[in-house]
C-alpha positions as CSV (number, residue, x, y, z in Angstrom):
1,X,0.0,0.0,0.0
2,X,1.1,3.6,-0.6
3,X,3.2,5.3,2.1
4,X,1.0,8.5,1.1
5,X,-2.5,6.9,1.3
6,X,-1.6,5.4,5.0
7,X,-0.4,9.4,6.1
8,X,-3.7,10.0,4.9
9,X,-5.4,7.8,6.9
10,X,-3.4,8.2,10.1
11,X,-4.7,12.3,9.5
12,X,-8.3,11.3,8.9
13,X,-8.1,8.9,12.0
14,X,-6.6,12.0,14.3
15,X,-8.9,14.4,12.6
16,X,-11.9,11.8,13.6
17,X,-10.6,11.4,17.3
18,X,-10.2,14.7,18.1
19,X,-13.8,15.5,16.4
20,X,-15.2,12.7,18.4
21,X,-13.5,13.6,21.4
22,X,-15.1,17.0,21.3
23,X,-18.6,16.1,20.7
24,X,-18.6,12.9,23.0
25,X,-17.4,16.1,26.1
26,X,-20.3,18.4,24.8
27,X,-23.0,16.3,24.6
28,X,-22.9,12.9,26.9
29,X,-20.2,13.5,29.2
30,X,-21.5,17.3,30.1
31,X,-25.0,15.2,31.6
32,X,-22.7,12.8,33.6
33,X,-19.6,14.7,34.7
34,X,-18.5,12.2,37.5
35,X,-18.7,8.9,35.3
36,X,-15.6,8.1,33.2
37,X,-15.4,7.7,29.3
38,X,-15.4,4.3,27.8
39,X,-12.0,2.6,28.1
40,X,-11.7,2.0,24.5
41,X,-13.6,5.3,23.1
42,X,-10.2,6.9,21.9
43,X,-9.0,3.8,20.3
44,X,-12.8,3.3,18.6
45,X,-13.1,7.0,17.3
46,X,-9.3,6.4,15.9
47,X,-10.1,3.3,14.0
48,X,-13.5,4.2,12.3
49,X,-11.8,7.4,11.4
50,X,-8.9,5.1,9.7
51,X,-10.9,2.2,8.5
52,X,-13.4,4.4,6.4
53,X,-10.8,6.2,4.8
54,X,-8.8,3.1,3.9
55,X,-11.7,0.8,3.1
56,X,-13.4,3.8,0.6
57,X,-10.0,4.0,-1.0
58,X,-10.2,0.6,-1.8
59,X,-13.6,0.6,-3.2
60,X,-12.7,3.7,-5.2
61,X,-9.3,2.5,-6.7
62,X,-11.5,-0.7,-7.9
63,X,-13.9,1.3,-9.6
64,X,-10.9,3.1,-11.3
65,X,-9.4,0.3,-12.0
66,X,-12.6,-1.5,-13.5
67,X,-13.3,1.7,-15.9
68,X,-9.9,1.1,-17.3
């Protein structure tokens, strides 16, 4: 896989964590201040952000590829 498309990805995940992050503080945990986030929340937000990207480069490198 291209070094560049991974970058990409690793951006897209941070961009989706940090995006997550701040919505998950502003509207659940602002209702229940004292309880702690998920363990895994950080990780989860992380991956969907990097799996979409990677899995919808695949899909649209095949279409490319099947026009060709």
């Amino acid at each position: 896989m291209d070094p560049a498309i991974l970058l990409e990805a690793l951006t897209i995940g941070l961009i989706t964590l940090i995006i997550g992050t701040i919505i998950f503080n502003l509207t659940i945990n602002r209702k229940n201040k004292y309880i702690e986030k998920p363990f895994g929340l950080h990780i989860s937000f992380f991956a969907t952000g990097f799996l979409i990207y990677i899995i919808s480069e695949l899909i649209s490198s095949t279409q490319i590829e099947s026009y060709l």
